[in-house]
C-alpha positions as CSV (number, residue, x, y, z in Angstrom):
1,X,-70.2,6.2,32.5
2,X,-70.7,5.5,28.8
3,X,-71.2,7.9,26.0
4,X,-74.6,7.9,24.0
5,X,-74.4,5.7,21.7
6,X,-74.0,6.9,18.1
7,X,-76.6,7.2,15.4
8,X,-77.6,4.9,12.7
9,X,-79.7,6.1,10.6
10,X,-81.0,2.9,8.6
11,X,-81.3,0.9,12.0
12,X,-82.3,3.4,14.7
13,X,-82.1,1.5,17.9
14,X,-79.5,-1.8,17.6
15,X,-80.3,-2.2,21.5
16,X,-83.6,-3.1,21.2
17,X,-83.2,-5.1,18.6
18,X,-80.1,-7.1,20.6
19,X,-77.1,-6.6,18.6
20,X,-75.6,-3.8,20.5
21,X,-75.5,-5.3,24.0
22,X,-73.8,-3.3,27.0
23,X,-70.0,-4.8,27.5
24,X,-66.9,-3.7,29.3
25,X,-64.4,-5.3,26.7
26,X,-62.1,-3.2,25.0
27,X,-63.2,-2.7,20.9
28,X,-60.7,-4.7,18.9
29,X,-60.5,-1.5,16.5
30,X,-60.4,1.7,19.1
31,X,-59.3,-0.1,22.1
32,X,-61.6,1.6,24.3
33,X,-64.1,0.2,26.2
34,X,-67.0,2.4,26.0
35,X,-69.9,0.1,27.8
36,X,-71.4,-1.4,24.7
37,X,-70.1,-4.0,21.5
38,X,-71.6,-5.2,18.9
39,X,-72.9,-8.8,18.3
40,X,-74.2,-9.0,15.1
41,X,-72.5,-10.6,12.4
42,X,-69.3,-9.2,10.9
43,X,-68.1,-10.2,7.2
44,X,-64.1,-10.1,7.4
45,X,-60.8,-12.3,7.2
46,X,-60.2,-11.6,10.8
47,X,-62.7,-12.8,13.7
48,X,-64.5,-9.8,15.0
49,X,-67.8,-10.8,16.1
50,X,-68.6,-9.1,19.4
51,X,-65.4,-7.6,19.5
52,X,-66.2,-4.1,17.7
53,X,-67.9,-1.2,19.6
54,X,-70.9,0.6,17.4
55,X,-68.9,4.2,17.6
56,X,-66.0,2.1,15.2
57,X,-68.9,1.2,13.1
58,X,-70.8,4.4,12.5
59,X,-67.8,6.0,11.8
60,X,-66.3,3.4,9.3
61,X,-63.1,2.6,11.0
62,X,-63.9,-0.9,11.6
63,X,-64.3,-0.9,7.7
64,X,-61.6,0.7,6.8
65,X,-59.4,-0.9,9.2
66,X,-60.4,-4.5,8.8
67,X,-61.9,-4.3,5.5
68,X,-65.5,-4.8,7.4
69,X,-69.0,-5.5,5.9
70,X,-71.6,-5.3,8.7
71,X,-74.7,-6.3,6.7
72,X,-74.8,-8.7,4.2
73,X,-77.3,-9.8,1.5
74,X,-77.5,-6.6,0.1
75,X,-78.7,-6.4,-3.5
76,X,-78.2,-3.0,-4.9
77,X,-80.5,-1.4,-6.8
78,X,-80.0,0.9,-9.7
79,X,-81.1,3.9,-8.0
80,X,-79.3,3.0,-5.2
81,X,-75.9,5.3,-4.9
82,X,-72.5,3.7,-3.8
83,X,-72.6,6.3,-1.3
84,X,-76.2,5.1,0.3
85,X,-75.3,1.7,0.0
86,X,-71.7,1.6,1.9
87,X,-73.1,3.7,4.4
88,X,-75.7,0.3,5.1
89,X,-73.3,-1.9,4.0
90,X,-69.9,-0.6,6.1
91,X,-71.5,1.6,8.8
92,X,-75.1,0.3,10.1
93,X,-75.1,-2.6,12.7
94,X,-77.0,-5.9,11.1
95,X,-79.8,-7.7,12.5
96,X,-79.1,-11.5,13.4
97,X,-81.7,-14.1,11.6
98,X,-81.5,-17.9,11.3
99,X,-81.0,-17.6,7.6
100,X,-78.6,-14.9,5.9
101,X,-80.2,-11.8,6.2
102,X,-80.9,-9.9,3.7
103,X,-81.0,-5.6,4.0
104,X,-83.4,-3.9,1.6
105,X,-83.3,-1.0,-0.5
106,X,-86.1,1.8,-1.0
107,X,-86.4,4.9,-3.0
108,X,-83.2,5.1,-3.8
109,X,-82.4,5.1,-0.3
110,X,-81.8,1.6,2.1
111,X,-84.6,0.7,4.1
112,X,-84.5,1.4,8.1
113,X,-85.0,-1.7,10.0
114,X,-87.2,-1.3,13.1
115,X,-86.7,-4.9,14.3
116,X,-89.3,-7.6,14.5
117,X,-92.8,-8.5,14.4
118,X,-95.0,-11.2,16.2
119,X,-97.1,-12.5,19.2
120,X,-95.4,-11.7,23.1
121,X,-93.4,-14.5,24.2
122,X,-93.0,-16.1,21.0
123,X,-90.3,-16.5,17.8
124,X,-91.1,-13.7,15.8
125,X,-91.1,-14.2,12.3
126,X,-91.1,-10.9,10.2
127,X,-89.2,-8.1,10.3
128,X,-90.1,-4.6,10.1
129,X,-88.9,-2.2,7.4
130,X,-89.7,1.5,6.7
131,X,-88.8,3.4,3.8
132,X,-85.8,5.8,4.4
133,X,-87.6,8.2,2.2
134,X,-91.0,8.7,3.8
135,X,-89.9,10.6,7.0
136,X,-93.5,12.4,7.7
137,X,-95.4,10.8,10.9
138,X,-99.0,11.0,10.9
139,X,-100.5,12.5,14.3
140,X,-100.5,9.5,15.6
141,X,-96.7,9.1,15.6
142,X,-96.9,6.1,13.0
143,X,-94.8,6.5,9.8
144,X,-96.4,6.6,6.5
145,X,-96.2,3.8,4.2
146,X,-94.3,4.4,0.6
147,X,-96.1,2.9,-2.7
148,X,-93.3,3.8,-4.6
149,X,-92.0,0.6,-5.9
150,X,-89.2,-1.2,-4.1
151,X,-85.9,-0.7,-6.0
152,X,-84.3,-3.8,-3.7
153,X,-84.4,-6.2,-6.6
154,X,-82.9,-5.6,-9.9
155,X,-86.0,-5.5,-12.4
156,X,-87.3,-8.6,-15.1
157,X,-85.6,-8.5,-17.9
Protein backbone atom coordinates (compact mmCIF):
# COMPACT_ATOMS: atom_id res chain seq x y z
CA UNK A 1 0.00 0.00 0.00
CA UNK A 2 1.27 3.44 -0.74
CA UNK A 3 1.51 6.45 1.40
CA UNK A 4 -0.56 9.71 0.45
CA UNK A 5 1.20 11.41 -1.57
CA UNK A 6 2.84 14.64 -0.25
CA UNK A 7 1.70 18.22 -0.69
CA UNK A 8 2.62 20.71 -3.19
CA UNK A 9 1.42 23.68 -2.55
CA UNK A 10 1.92 25.63 -6.02
CA UNK A 11 0.73 22.53 -8.07
CA UNK A 12 -1.96 20.84 -5.90
CA UNK A 13 -2.70 17.64 -7.72
CA UNK A 14 0.49 16.38 -10.14
CA UNK A 15 -1.78 13.16 -10.81
CA UNK A 16 -4.34 14.79 -12.54
CA UNK A 17 -2.34 16.66 -14.32
CA UNK A 18 -0.05 13.27 -15.43
CA UNK A 19 3.30 13.95 -14.17
CA UNK A 20 3.01 11.88 -11.07
CA UNK A 21 2.01 8.54 -12.46
CA UNK A 22 1.61 5.40 -10.06
CA UNK A 23 5.05 3.15 -10.47
CA UNK A 24 6.64 0.33 -8.63
CA UNK A 25 10.36 1.37 -9.46
CA UNK A 26 12.60 2.20 -6.78
CA UNK A 27 13.33 6.40 -6.56
CA UNK A 28 16.87 6.89 -7.74
CA UNK A 29 17.26 9.33 -4.70
CA UNK A 30 15.40 7.31 -1.55
CA UNK A 31 15.52 3.92 -3.03
CA UNK A 32 12.07 3.18 -1.98
CA UNK A 33 9.51 2.36 -3.99
CA UNK A 34 6.57 4.04 -2.76
CA UNK A 35 3.75 3.40 -5.73
CA UNK A 36 4.25 6.56 -7.58
CA UNK A 37 7.41 8.66 -9.77
CA UNK A 38 7.56 11.46 -11.31
CA UNK A 39 7.62 12.09 -15.06
CA UNK A 40 7.92 15.57 -15.62
CA UNK A 41 11.00 17.00 -16.67
CA UNK A 42 14.06 17.19 -14.48
CA UNK A 43 17.00 19.91 -15.12
CA UNK A 44 20.30 18.05 -13.93
CA UNK A 45 23.79 16.51 -15.09
CA UNK A 46 22.53 13.17 -14.26
CA UNK A 47 19.39 11.47 -16.11
CA UNK A 48 16.54 11.44 -13.75
CA UNK A 49 13.51 11.72 -15.54
CA UNK A 50 10.87 9.26 -14.16
CA UNK A 51 13.24 8.01 -11.89
CA UNK A 52 12.44 10.39 -8.74
CA UNK A 53 9.49 9.74 -6.43
CA UNK A 54 7.37 13.17 -5.54
CA UNK A 55 8.16 12.57 -1.48
CA UNK A 56 12.22 13.22 -2.64
CA UNK A 57 10.86 16.22 -4.34
CA UNK A 58 8.65 17.97 -1.77
CA UNK A 59 11.17 17.51 0.57
CA UNK A 60 14.25 18.84 -1.52
CA UNK A 61 16.44 15.86 -1.45
CA UNK A 62 16.37 15.21 -5.00
CA UNK A 63 17.73 18.88 -5.08
CA UNK A 64 20.05 18.81 -2.76
CA UNK A 65 21.32 15.52 -3.79
CA UNK A 66 21.52 15.82 -7.43
CA UNK A 67 21.59 19.47 -7.64
CA UNK A 68 17.81 19.22 -9.17
CA UNK A 69 15.59 21.95 -10.83
CA UNK A 70 12.06 20.58 -11.31
CA UNK A 71 10.54 23.57 -13.07
CA UNK A 72 12.10 25.57 -15.51
CA UNK A 73 11.46 28.98 -17.23
CA UNK A 74 11.06 30.67 -14.14
CA UNK A 75 11.63 34.44 -14.30
CA UNK A 76 11.80 35.92 -10.87
CA UNK A 77 10.29 38.77 -9.98
CA UNK A 78 11.42 41.43 -7.57
CA UNK A 79 8.98 40.75 -5.03
CA UNK A 80 9.45 37.30 -5.36
CA UNK A 81 11.76 35.90 -2.21
CA UNK A 82 14.58 33.30 -2.91
CA UNK A 83 12.75 31.39 -0.45
CA UNK A 84 9.21 31.38 -2.52
CA UNK A 85 11.03 30.82 -5.55
CA UNK A 86 13.29 27.58 -4.69
CA UNK A 87 10.45 26.10 -3.01
CA UNK A 88 8.69 26.21 -7.05
CA UNK A 89 11.82 25.94 -8.56
CA UNK A 90 13.51 22.81 -6.34
CA UNK A 91 10.42 21.24 -4.64
CA UNK A 92 7.07 21.53 -6.96
CA UNK A 93 6.64 18.86 -9.74
CA UNK A 94 6.51 20.70 -13.42
CA UNK A 95 3.93 20.37 -15.90
CA UNK A 96 5.11 18.81 -19.35
CA UNK A 97 4.26 21.22 -22.58
CA UNK A 98 5.53 21.01 -26.17
CA UNK A 99 7.51 24.16 -25.71
CA UNK A 100 9.63 24.95 -22.51
CA UNK A 101 7.36 25.75 -19.98
CA UNK A 102 7.38 28.52 -18.27
CA UNK A 103 6.07 28.77 -14.16
CA UNK A 104 4.73 32.18 -13.18
CA UNK A 105 4.97 34.36 -10.34
CA UNK A 106 2.07 36.36 -8.49
CA UNK A 107 1.89 38.60 -5.50
CA UNK A 108 5.03 37.97 -4.48
CA UNK A 109 4.16 34.53 -4.21
CA UNK A 110 4.53 31.69 -7.43
CA UNK A 111 1.37 30.95 -9.16
CA UNK A 112 -0.44 27.43 -8.39
CA UNK A 113 -0.96 25.59 -11.53
CA UNK A 114 -4.35 23.73 -11.77
CA UNK A 115 -3.49 22.01 -15.11
CA UNK A 116 -5.13 22.65 -18.42
CA UNK A 117 -7.87 24.12 -20.25
CA UNK A 118 -9.94 23.10 -23.47
CA UNK A 119 -12.71 21.14 -25.31
CA UNK A 120 -13.22 17.09 -24.08
CA UNK A 121 -11.28 14.90 -26.20
CA UNK A 122 -9.14 17.37 -27.60
CA UNK A 123 -5.29 19.03 -27.24
CA UNK A 124 -5.79 21.48 -24.76
CA UNK A 125 -4.08 24.62 -25.27
CA UNK A 126 -4.05 26.88 -22.10
CA UNK A 127 -3.13 26.36 -18.86
CA UNK A 128 -4.66 27.26 -15.71
CA UNK A 129 -3.05 29.45 -13.09
CA UNK A 130 -4.29 30.87 -9.78
CA UNK A 131 -2.74 33.31 -7.70
CA UNK A 132 -1.08 31.79 -4.50
CA UNK A 133 -2.17 34.79 -2.73
CA UNK A 134 -5.95 34.89 -3.13
CA UNK A 135 -6.88 31.75 -1.05
CA UNK A 136 -10.79 32.84 -0.36
CA UNK A 137 -13.44 30.66 -2.42
CA UNK A 138 -16.54 32.18 -3.21
CA UNK A 139 -19.76 29.92 -2.19
CA UNK A 140 -19.60 28.43 -5.02
CA UNK A 141 -16.17 26.72 -4.42
CA UNK A 142 -14.48 28.78 -7.27
CA UNK A 143 -11.32 30.89 -6.35
CA UNK A 144 -11.27 34.50 -6.66
CA UNK A 145 -9.45 36.21 -9.28
CA UNK A 146 -6.37 38.62 -8.20
CA UNK A 147 -6.05 42.20 -10.10
CA UNK A 148 -3.06 42.83 -8.52
CA UNK A 149 -0.54 43.11 -11.16
CA UNK A 150 1.53 40.04 -12.17
CA UNK A 151 5.06 40.40 -10.79
CA UNK A 152 6.25 37.30 -13.33
CA UNK A 153 7.99 39.71 -15.64
CA UNK A 154 10.58 42.11 -14.70
CA UNK A 155 9.01 45.68 -15.44
CA UNK A 156 9.79 48.24 -18.68
CA UNK A 157 12.50 50.09 -18.16
Amino acid sequence: MTEPLPEFPYHPDPVATGVVVPSGAACTCCGRERGYVYQGPVYAADELGGRLCPWCIADGSAAERFDAHVTSGACRGDDVSLEVFAAVDRRTPDFTARQEPQWFFHCAEGAVFLGRSGPPNSRPTRRRWRCFGERRADGAGRWSVCSRRSSSRPAPR
